[in-house]
C-alpha positions as CSV (number, residue, x, y, z in Angstrom):
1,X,0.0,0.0,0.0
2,X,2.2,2.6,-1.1
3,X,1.1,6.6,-1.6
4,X,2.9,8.5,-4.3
5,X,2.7,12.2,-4.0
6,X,4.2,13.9,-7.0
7,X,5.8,17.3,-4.5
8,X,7.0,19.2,-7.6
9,X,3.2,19.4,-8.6
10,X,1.9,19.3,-5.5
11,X,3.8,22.6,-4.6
12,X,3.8,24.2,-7.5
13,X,0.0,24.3,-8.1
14,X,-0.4,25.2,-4.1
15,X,1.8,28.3,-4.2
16,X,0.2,29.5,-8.0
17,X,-3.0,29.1,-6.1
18,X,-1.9,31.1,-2.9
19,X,0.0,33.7,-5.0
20,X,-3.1,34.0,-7.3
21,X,-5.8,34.5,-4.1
22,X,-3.4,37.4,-2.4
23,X,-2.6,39.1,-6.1
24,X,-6.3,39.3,-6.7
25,X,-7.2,40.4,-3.4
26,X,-4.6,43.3,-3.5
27,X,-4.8,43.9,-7.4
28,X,-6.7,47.2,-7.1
29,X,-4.9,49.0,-4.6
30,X,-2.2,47.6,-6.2
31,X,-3.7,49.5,-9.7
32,X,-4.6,52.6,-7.8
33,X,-0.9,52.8,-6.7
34,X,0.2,52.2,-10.1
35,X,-1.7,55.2,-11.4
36,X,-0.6,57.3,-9.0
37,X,3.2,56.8,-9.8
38,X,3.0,56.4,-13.3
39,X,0.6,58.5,-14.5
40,X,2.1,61.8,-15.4
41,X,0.7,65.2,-14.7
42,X,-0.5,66.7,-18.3
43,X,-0.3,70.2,-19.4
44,X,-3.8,70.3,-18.7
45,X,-3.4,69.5,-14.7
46,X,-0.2,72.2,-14.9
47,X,-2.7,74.7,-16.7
48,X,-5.6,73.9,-13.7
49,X,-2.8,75.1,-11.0
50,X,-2.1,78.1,-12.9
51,X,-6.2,78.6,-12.7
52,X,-6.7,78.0,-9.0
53,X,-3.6,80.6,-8.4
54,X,-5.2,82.7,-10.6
55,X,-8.5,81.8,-7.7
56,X,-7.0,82.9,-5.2
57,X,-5.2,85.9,-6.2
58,X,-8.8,87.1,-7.4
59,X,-10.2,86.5,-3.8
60,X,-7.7,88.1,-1.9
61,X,-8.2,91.2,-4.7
62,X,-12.1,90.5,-3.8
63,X,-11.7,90.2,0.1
64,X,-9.9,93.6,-0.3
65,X,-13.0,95.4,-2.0
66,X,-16.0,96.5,0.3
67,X,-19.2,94.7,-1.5
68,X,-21.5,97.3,-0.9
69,X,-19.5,99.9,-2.2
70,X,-17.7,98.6,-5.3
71,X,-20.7,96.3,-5.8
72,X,-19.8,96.1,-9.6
73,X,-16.3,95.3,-9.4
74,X,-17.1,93.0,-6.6
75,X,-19.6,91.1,-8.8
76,X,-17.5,90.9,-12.0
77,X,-14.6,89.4,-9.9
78,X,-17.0,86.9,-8.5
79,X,-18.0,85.8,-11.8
80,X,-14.4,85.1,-12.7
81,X,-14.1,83.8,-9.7
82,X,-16.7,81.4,-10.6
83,X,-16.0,80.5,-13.9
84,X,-12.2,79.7,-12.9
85,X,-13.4,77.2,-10.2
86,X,-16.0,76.0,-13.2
87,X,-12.6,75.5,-15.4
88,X,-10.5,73.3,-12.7
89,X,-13.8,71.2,-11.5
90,X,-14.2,70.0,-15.4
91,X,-10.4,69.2,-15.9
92,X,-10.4,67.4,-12.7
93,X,-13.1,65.2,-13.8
94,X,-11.8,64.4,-17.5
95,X,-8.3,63.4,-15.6
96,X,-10.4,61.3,-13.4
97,X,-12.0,59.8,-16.2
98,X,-8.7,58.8,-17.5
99,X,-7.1,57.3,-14.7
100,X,-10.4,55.4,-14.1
101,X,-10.3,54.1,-17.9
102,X,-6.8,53.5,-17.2
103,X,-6.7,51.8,-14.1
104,X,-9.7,49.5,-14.9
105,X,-7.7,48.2,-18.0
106,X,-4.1,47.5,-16.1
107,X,-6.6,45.3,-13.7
108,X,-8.5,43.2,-16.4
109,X,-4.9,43.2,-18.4
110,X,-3.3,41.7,-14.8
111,X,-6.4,39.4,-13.6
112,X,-6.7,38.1,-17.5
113,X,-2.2,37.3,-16.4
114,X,-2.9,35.9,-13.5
115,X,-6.0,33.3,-15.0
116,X,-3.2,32.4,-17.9
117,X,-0.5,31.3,-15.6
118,X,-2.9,29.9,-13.0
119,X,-4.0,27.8,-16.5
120,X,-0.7,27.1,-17.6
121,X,-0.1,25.5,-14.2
122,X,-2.9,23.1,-14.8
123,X,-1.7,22.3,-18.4
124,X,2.3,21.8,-17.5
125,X,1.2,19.9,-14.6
126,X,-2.2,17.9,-16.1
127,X,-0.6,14.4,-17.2
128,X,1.4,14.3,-14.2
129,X,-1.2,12.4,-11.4
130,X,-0.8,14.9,-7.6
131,X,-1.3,11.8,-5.5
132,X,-1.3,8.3,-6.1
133,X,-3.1,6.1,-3.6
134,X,-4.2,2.2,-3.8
135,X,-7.5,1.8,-5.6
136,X,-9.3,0.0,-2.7
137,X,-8.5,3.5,-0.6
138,X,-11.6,5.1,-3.1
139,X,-13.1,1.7,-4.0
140,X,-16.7,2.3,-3.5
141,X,-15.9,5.8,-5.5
142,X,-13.5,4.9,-8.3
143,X,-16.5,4.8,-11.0
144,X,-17.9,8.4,-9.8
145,X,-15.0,10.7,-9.3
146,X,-14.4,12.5,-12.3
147,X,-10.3,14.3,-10.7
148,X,-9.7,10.2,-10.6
149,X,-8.7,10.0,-14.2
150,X,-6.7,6.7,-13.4
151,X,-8.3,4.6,-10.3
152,X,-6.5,5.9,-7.5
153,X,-5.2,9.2,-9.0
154,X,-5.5,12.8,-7.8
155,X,-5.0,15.1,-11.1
156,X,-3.7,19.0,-10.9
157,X,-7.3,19.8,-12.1
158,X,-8.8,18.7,-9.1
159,X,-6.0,19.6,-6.9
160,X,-6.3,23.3,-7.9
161,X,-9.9,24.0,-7.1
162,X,-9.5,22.4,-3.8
163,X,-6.3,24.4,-3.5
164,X,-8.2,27.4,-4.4
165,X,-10.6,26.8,-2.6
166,X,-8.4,26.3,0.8
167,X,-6.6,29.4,0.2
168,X,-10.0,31.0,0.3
169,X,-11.5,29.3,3.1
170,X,-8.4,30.6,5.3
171,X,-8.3,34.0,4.2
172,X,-11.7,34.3,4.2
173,X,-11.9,33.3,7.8
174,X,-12.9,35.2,10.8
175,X,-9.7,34.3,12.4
176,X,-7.2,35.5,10.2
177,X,-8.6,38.3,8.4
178,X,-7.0,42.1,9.4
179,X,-9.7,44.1,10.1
């Protein structure tokens, strides 16, 4: 009654699995970091600092002014005022916009990365059997299970869900989660 565990596969498609849970969890912060160093400042950011000096040399102009008195002047600078702030909101949203469009691609680009190794695991590692065990160990089930491709063999396709899905389980417990 000898069990043959294959270690090379067994490792290999346990640390994919592990390496895939924690890179998925973290993928979007990782993203979001990504964006914030990479992602240079355009012309049109460097033009909405030169508008929101332009703000606030206006108001101090403004706060100088009495309204009641130079009503007119204190209205026209208000309207400028305005129309600045107007000018910064809407170049503040298209370079949101951007890094949004940006960051969402970078994610799907690095989950779609992450699926093709976890898949190219599964494919280097698919004729090779995980665990070998004596058939009468799953006698009453060697007809039924479908990972049992040979009677008494544990394949790398069945061996990654359940890795998967242990990786999941223990992260996903009360006892080890961070918050």
């Amino acid at each position: 009654m000898d069990v043959e565990v294959n270690l090379y596969s067994l490792l290999l498609i346990f640390v994919v699995s592990l390496v895939i849970h924690i890179a998925v969890n973290r993928l979007m912060s990782f993203c979001s970091l990504a964006m914030k160093i990479f992602t240079p400042r355009s012309s049109g950011q460097n033009n909405s600092d030169a508008i929101v000096k332009e703000i606030a040399d206006l108001q101090k102009e403004q706060s100088t002014l009495d309204p009641v008195n130079d009503f007119a002047k204190h209205a026209k600078l208000q309207r400028k005022i305005n129309a600045n702030q107007d000018k910064v909101k809407s170049s503040k949203t298209k370079y949101k916009k951007s890094t949004r469009w940006r960051k969402w691609t970078l994610y799907i680009c690095l989950r779609i990365l992450l699926e093709a190794i976890c898949l190219a695991t599964v494919w280097h590692c698919s004729n090779l059997p995980v665990i070998s065990v004596p058939e009468q160990w799953f006698h009453p089930l060697n007809k039924i299970l479908y990972p049992l491709w040979k009677r008494g063999e544990v394949r790398s396709i069945f061996w990654m869900i359940s890795c998967r899905q242990a990786v999941r389980q223990v992260f996903n417990s009360r006892v080890i989660k961070a918050k």
